[in-house]
Backbone as CSV, one residue per row, in Angstrom:
resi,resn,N_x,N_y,N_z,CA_x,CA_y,CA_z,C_x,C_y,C_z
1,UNK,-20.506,24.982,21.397,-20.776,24.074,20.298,-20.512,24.751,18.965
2,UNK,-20.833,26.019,18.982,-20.611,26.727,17.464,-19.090,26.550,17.386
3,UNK,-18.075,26.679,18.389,-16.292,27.017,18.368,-16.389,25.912,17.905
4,UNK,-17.345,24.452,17.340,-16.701,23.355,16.699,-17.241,23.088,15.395
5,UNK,-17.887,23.906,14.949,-18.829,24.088,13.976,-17.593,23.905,12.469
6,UNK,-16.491,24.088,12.675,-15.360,23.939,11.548,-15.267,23.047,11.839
7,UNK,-15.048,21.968,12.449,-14.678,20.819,12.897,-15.278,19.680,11.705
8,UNK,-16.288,19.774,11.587,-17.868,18.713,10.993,-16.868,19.072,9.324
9,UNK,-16.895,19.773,8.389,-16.372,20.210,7.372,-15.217,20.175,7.022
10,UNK,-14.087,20.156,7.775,-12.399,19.682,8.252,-12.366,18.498,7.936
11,UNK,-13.447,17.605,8.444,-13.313,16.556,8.624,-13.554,16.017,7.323
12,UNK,-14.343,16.080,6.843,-15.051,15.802,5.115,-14.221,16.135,4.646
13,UNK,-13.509,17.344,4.237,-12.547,17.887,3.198,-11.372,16.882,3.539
14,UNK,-10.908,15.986,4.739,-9.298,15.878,4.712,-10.045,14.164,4.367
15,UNK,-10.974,14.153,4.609,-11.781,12.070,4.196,-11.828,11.985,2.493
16,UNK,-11.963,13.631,2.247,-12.300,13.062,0.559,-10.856,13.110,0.111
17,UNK,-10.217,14.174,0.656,-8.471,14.111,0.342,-7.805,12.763,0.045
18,UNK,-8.454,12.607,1.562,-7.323,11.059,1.701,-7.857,9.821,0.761
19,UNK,-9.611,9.662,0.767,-9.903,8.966,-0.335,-9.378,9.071,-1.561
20,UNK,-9.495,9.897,-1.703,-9.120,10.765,-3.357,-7.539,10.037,-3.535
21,UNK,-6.458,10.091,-2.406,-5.685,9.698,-2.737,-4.935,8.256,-3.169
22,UNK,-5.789,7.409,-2.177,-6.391,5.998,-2.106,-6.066,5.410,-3.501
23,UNK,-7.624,6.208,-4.085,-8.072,5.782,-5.264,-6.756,6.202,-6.124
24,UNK,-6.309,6.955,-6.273,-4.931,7.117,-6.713,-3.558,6.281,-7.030
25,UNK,-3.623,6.068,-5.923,-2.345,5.402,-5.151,-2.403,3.818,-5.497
26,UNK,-4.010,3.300,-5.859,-4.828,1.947,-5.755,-4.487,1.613,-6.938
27,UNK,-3.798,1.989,-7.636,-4.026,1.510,-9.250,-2.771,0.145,-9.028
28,UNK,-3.937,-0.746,-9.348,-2.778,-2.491,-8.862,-2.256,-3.058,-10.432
29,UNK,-2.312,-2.478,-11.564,-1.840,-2.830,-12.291,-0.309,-2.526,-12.586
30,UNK,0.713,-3.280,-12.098,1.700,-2.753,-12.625,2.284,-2.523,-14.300
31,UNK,3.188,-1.749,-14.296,3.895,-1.869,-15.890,5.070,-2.387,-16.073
32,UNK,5.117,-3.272,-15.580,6.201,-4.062,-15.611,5.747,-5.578,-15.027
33,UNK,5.869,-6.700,-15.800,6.017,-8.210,-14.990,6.912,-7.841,-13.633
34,UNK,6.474,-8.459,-12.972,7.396,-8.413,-11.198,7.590,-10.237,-11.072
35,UNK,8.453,-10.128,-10.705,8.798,-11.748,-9.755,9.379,-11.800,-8.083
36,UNK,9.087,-12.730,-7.562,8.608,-12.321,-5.995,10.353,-13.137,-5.587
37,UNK,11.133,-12.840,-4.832,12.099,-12.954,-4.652,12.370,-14.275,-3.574
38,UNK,11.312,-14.400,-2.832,11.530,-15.262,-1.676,10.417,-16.242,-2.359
39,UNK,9.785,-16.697,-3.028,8.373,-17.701,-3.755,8.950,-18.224,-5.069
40,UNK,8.655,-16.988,-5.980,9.481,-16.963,-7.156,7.990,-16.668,-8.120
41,UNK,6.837,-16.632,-7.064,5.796,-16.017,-8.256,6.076,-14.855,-8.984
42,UNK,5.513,-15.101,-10.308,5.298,-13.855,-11.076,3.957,-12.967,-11.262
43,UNK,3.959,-11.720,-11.830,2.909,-11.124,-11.409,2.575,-10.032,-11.944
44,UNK,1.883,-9.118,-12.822,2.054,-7.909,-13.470,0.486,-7.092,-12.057
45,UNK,0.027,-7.763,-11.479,-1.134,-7.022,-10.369,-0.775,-7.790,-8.809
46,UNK,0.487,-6.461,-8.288,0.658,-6.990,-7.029,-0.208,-6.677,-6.197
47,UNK,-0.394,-7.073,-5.036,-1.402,-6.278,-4.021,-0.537,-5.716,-2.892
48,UNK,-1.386,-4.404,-2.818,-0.916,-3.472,-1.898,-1.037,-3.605,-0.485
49,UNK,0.015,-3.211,0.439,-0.421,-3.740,1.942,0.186,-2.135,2.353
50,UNK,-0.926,-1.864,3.357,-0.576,-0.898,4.266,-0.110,-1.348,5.331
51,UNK,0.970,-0.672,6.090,0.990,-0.456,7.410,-0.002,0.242,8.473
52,UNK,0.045,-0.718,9.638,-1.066,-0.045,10.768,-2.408,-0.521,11.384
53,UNK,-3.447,0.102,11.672,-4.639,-0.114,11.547,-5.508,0.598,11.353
54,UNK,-6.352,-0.052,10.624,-7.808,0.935,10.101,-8.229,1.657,11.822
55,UNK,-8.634,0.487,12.174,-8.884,0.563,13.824,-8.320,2.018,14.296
56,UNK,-7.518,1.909,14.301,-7.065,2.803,15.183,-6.533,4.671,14.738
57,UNK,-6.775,4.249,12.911,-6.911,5.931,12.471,-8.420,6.063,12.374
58,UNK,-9.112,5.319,12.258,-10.956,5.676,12.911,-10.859,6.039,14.056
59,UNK,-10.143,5.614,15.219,-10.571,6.436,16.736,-9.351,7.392,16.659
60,UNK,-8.533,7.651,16.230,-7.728,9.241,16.077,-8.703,9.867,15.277
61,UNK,-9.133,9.596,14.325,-9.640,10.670,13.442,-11.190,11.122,14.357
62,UNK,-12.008,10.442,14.959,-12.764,10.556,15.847,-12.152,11.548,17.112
63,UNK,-11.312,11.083,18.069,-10.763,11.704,19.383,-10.062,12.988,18.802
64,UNK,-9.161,12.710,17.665,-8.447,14.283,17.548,-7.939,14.713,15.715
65,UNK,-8.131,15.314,15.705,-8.105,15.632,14.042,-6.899,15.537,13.480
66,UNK,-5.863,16.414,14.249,-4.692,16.378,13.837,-3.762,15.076,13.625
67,UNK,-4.043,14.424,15.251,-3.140,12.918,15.482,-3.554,11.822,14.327
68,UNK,-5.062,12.004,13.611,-5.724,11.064,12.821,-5.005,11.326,11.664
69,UNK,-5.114,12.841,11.158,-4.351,13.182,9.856,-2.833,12.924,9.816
70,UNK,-1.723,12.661,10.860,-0.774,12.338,10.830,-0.644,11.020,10.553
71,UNK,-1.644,10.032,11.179,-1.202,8.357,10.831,-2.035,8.024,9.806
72,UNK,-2.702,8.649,8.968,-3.472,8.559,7.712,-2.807,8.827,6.731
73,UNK,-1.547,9.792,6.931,-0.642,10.387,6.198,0.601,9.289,6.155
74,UNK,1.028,9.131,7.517,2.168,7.594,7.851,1.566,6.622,6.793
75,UNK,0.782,5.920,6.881,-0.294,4.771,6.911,-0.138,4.989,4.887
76,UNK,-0.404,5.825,4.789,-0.275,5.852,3.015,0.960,6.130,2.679
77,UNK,1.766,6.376,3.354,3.377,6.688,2.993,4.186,5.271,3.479
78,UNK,3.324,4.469,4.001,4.435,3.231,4.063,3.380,1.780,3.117
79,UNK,2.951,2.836,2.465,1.940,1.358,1.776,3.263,0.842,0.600
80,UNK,2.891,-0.763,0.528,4.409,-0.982,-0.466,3.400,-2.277,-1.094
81,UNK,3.921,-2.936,-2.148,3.859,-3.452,-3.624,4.197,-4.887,-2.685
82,UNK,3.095,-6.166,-2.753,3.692,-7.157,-1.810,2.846,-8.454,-2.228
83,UNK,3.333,-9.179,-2.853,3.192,-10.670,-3.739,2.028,-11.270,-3.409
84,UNK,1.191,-11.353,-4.003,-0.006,-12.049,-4.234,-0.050,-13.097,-3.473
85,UNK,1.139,-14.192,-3.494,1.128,-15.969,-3.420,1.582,-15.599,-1.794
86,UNK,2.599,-15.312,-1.555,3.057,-14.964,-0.257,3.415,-13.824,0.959
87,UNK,2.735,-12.825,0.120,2.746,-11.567,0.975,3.962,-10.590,1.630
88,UNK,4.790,-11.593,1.113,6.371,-10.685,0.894,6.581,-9.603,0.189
89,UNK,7.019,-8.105,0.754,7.383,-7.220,-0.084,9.017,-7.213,-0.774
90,UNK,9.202,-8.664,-1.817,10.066,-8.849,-1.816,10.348,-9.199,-3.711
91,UNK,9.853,-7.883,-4.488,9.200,-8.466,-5.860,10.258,-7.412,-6.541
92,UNK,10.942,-7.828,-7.620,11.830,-7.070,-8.581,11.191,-6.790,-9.687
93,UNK,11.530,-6.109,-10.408,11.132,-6.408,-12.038,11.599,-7.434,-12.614
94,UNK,10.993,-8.372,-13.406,11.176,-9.891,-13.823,12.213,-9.488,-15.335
95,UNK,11.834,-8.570,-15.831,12.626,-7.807,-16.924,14.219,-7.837,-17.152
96,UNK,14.451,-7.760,-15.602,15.975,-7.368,-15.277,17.064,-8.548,-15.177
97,UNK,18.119,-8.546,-15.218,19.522,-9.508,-15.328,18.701,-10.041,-13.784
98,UNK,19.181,-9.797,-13.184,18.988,-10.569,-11.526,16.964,-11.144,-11.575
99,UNK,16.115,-10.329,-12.050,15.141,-11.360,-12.089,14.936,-12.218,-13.495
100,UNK,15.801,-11.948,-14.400,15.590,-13.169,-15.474,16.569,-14.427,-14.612
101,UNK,17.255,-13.886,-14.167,18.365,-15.196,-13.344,17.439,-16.019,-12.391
102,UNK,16.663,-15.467,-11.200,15.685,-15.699,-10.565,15.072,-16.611,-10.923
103,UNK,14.130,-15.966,-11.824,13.523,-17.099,-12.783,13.345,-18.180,-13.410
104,UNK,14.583,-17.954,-13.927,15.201,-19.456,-14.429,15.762,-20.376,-13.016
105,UNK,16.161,-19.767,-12.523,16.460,-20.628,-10.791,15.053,-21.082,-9.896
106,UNK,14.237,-20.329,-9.898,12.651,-21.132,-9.510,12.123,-22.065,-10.825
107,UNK,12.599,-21.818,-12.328,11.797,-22.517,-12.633,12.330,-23.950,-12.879
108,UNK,13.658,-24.160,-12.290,14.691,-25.395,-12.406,14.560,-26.144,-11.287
109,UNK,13.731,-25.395,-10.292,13.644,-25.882,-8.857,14.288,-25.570,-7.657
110,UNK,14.884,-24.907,-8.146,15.857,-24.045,-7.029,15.318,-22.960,-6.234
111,UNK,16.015,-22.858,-5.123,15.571,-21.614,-4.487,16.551,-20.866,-3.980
């Protein structure tokens, strides 16, 4: 039981890591207007979607330390920027030639 005694403390240090990075990573305000490519909403606070499941980096991070810290690591490396109205990761900057065009094409009725 003592050979796991690092184990209990490993575990805390890589939870506040990964929190820490979360909170980081979480900031939903963009700096830039976005417009959603397949809807045509606009949007300056997209919401973030991870890949995966909570589910299942709770029982890696439980059963084995390493396998948990690898899809905790995946899992925040495929998080992407994905439209409020329809959940498509499919949003440009509204700023730009192709989303001012956009724009004016959803707001004429077109799609």
């Amino acid at each position: 039981m003592e050979a796991l005694a690092w184990l209990v403390p490993l575990i805390l240090v890589v939870a506040i890591f990964v929190v820490g990075v979360r909170a980081l990573l979480s900031s939903r305000r963009s700096g830039e207007p976005l417009i959603c490519t397949t809807c045509g909403a606009q949007t300056d606070m997209p919401q973030s979607k991870t890949r995966g499941s909570f589910a299942i980096e709770i029982v890696l991070w439980l059963a084995f330390v390493i396998p948990g810290l690898l899809y905790s690591l995946w899992r925040q490396s495929t998080r992407q920027k994905v439209c409020p109205s329809c959940g498509n990761a499919t949003l440009i900057v509204a700023n730009t030639p192709d989303g001012r065009k956009r724009a004016a094409r959803f707001s004429e009725g077109k799609s």
